[in-house]
N, C-alpha and C positions, 0 to 999 in steps of 0.2 A: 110670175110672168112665164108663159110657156112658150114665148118665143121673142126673140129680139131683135132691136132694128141696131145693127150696128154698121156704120161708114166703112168701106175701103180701108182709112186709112185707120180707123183702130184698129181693125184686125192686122192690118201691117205693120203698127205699134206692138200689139204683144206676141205676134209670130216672129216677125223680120228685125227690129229696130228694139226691142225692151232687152235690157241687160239688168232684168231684175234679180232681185239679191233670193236665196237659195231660202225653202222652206225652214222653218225652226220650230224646236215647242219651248215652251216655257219652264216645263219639266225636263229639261234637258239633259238631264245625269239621269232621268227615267228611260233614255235611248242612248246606252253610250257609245255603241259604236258610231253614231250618226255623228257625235260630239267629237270625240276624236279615235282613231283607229286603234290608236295606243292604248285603249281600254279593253278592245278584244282579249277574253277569258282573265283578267281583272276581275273577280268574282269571289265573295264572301261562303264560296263552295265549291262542287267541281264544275257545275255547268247552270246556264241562268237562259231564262226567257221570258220577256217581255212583248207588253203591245200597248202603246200609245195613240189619244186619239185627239184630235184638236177642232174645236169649233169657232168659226169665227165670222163675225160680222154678222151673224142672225137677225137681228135686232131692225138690222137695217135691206137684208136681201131677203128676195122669195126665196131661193138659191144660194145659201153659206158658201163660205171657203171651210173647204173642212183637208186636213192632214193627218196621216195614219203611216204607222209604222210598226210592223213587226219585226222581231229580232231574238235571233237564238247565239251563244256561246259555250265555248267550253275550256278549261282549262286541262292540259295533260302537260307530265313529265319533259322537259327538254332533253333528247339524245344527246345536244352538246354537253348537257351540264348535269351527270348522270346524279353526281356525288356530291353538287350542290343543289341549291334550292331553287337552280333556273327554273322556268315557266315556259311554256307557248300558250298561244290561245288562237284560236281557228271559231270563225261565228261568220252567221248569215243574216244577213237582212234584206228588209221588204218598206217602200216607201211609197206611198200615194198621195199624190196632193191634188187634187181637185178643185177646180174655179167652175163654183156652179152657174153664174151668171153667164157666161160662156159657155158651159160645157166644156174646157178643156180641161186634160189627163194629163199628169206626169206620173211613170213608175219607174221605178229604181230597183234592182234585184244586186246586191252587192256580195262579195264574197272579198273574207278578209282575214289579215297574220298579223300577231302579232307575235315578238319574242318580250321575254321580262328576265332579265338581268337581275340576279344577283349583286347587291351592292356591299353588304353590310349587315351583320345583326344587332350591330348597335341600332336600335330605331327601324328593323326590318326593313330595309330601305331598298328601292327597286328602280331598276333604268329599263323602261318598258318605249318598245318602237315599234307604228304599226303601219300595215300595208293594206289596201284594200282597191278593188277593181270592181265597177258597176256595171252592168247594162238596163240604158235608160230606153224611155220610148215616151213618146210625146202625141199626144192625138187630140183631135178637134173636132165637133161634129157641127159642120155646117147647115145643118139642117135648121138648128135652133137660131142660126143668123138671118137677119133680111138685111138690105142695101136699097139703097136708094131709089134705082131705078126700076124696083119692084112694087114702087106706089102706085094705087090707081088712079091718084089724082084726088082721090075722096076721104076715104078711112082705113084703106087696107091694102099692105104688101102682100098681095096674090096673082103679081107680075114673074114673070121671067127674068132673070137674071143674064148681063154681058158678063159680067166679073172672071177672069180667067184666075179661077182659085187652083193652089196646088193642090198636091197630095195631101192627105191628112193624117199623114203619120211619119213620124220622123224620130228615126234611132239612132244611137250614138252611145261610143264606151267614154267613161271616165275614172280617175284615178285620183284618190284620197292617204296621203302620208300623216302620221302623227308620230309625237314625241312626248313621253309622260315623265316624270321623276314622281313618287312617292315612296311618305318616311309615317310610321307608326313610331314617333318618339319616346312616347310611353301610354300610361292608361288617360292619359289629361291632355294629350297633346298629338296631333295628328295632320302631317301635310300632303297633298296634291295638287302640283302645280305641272300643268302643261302646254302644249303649243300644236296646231296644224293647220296643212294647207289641204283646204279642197278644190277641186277642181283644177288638176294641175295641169292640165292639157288645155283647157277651155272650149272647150269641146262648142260647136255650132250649130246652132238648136234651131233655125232657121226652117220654116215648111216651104218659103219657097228656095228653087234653082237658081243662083248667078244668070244672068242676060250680059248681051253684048253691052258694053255700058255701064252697065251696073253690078258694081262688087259688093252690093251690102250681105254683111253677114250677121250675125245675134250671139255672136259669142259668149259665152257664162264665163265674166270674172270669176279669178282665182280668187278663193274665200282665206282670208289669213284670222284663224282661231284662236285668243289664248286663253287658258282657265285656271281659275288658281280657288280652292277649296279648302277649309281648315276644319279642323274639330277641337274644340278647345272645354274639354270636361268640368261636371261643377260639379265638387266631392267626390264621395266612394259609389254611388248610386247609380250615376248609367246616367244622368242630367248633362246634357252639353249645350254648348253654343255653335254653331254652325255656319259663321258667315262664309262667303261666296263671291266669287268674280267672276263674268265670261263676257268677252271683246271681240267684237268680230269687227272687220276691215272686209269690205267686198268692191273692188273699183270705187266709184264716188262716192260709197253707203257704209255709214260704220253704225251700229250698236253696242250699247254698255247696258247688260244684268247685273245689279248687286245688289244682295240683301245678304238677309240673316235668318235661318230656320233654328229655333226652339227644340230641342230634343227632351223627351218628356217619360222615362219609363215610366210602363204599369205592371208590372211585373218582377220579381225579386231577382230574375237570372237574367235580368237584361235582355230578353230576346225579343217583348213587346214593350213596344214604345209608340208613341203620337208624336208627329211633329208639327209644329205651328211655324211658318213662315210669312214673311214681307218684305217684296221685293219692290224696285224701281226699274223701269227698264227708260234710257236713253236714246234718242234715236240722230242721228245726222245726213241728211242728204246733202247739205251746200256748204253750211262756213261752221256751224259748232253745231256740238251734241243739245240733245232740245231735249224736257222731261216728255215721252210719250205715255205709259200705264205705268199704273199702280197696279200692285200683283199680290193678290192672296193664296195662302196653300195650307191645305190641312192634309197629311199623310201618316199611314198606320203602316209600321213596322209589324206583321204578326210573323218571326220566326222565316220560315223559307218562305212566305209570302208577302209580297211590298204593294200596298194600294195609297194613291194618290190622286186630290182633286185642286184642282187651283184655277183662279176667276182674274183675266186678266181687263182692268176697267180704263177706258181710257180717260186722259186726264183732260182734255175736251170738254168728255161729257161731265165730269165731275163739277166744271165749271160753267155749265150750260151751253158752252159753243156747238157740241157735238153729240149725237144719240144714238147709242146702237153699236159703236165702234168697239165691243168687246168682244173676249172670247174664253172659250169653257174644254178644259183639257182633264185629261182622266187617266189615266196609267196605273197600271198593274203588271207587276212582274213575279214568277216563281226561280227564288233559289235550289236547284239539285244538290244532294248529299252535304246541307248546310254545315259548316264546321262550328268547331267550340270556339275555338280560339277568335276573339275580336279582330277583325279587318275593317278598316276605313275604307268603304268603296260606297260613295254618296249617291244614292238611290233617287233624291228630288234637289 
């Protein structure tokens, strides 16, 4: 469709009045600082860069939703902690998320700290806390909308429009904290569990101006994250187990990811590895969590390069109710100055 009829009052649903819940992937340890801040320069090297791409709803739109994110970091020496094994990490990111049935735009250009704490060499264990500030921008292109009072009466909206639409661009800063703990226990055994709040300010993403009268605003709830990741090795060989948690709380909307990725070397120094994953994703808008997709993921560990594909099907369609309602994600990332020494920093 290259152009659409939509009401008044939906475009004042997803401009004005929608407090929709914040883009994600499914890959989500394939965009860490998106996930939580606390991962800034977190990195199996000195410095890491990735780009994630997400497609979804195809099946069923001319026009996908599609999500993209790039992302750079790096790890350097902490001046507090010359003579321990502090950390900083400093990284940049890039976010698009596009509603092509609409044509609307969100980008996000973020810039973010993280410190990592020195805990312990029993278990290499780290108390990593991170900061991050965005500037977003929001744009709509009316051109692709018709209204009502644009009908000829016949078959075609190639009237004139009353509609006193606003601006179509709307900016605003926002600010993302995290809180990580991770412990490398030994070569069998490996934890990361963390926590963060997005959108701490709640920033008002509204295109239209306040009126005499009328206070509506479009506020973005505060997103509350928490994620908890394990590695739990099988033998001497580089074979683990991989299960997974991540729980979001967004005002009335929560989601629950968990599964289990398969780690699988091909390789005798453990640098290449397959991983096979199966995931559930949960979803709740009103009184309890609902099963929403079934989640497949195949990913290739090659050394300082990470590639990942995963097919997320909805559970709908699985059961004839629903058709189309999937989506097709793909990430890849490059490790810089990759080390020897084994780090558990979960890549899918």
């Amino acid at each position: 469709m290259k152009r659409i009829f939509v009401p008044l009052i939906i475009l004042m649903f997803v401009s004005t009045l929608s407090r929709a819940q914040d883009p994600h992937f499914t890959q989500y340890f394939a965009a860490p600082q998106l996930l939580n801040p606390a991962n800034i320069g977190f990195v199996p090297g000195k410095y890491r860069a990735s780009l994630v791409h997400r497609d979804q709803w195809r099946g069923i739109l001319d026009r996908s939703y599609t999500t993209s994110s790039a992302n750079f970091d790096i790890e350097l020496t902490s001046p507090f902690g010359v003579a321990t094994k502090d950390r900083i990490g400093v990284g940049l990111s890039f976010l698009n998320d596009h509603v092509g049935l609409i044509d609307l735009n969100t980008n996000s250009l973020a810039l973010g700290f993280a410190y990592h704490k020195f805990l312990s060499k029993n278990g290499n264990q780290y108390l990593r806390a991170g900061f991050q500030f965005s500037i977003n921008q929001r744009n709509l292109t009316f051109s692709n909308l018709f209204f009502s009072d644009q009908f000829d009466g016949v078959s075609a909206y190639n009237l004139g429009t009353l509609e006193a639409l606003p601006e179509n661009i709307r900016s605003y800063g926002n600010i993302n904290l995290g809180l990580l703990y991770t412990a490398d226990v030994n070569d069998n055994f490996a934890l990361n569990a963390g926590v963060s709040i997005h959108n701490v300010t709640s920033p008002d993403i509204t295109f239209f101006e306040p009126t005499v009268g009328d206070s509506s605003t479009a506020e973005i709830h505060q997103r509350l994250s928490m994620q908890l990741s394990t590695r739990i090795g099988i033998g001497n060989y580089g074979f683990a187990l991989i299960p997974r948690a991540l729980y979001n709380i967004q005002g009335p909307y929560s989601r629950l990811n968990t599964g289990l990725n398969l780690r699988i070397p091909i390789s005798g120094d453990n640098y290449y590895a397959v991983q096979l994953g199966g995931w559930l994703r949960m979803a709740q808008a009103s009184e309890s969590l609902q099963q929403e997709s079934l989640i497949a993921l195949v990913a290739f560990e090659l050394k300082s390069f990470n590639l990942g594909f995963s097919y997320d099907m909805d559970l709908k369609e699985v059961s004839g109710a629903g058709i189309g309602h999937n989506a097709f994600e793909i990430s890849v990332s490059y490790i810089g100055l990759f080390k020897d020494d084994f780090v558990f920093c979960p890549q899918f």
